[in-house]
C-alpha positions in Angstrom: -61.1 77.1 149.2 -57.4 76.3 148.6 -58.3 73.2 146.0 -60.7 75.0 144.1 -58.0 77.6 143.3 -56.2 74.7 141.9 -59.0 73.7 140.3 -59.6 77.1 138.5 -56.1 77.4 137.6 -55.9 73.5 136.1 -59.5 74.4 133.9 -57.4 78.0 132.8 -54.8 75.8 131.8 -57.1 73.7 129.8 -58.9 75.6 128.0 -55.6 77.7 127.3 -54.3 74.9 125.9 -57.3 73.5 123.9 -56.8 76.7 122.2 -53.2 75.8 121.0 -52.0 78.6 123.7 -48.0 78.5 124.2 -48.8 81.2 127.2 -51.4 78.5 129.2 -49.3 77.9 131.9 -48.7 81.5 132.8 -52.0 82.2 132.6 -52.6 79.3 135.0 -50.3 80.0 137.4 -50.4 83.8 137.1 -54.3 84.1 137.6 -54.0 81.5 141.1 -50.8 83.5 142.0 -53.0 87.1 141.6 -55.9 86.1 143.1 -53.9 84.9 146.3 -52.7 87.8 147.1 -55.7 89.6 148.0 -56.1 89.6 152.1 -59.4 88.5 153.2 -60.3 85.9 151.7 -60.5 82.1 152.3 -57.3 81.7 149.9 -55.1 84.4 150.5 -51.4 83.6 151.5 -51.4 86.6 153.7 -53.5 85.8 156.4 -54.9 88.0 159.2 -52.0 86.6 162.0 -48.9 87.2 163.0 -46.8 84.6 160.0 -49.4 86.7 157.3 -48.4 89.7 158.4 -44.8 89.0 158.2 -45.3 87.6 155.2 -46.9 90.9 153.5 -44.5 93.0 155.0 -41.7 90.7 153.2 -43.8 90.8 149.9 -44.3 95.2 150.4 -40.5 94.7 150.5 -39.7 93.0 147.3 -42.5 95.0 145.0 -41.6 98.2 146.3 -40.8 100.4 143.5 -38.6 103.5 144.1 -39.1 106.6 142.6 -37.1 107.7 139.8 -36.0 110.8 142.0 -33.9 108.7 144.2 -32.5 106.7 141.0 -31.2 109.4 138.8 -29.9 112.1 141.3 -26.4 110.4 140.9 -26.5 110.5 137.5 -27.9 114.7 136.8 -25.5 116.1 139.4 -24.3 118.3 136.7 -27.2 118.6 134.0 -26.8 122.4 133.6 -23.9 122.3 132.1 -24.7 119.0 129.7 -25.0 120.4 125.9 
């Protein structure tokens, strides 16, 4: 299943760029890159073993996005009295 992604991504590319697109290689990549990431399938880079899980518990990690709560609260310690 692995080649055929590259497949799918090389024809995106193609057509992309048959159509003058300056974006075709981020289309390319981006769609083989999104689908991969998707667990259960035949072309997933998270597998269902120990190295997969690792590997999404890395990726959680680094697309975690923290809630604005915890990113102002240094910065409105004293919004009473602004104004």
């Amino acid at each position: 299943a692995t080649p055929w992604m590259g497949i799918l991504g090389l024809m995106v590319i193609a057509i992309a760029l048959a159509y003058k697109s300056k974006l075709a290689f981020i289309y390319g990549i981006g769609l083989v890159t999104f689908l991969s990431w998707f667990r259960g399938t035949p072309f997933t880079y998270f597998t269902d073993d120990d190295a997969g899980n690792a590997r999404f518990n890395y990726f959680k990690k680094v697309v975690d996005v923290t809630g604005l709560d915890k990113i102002m609260t240094p910065f409105t310690k004293d919004i009473a009295g602004a104004g």
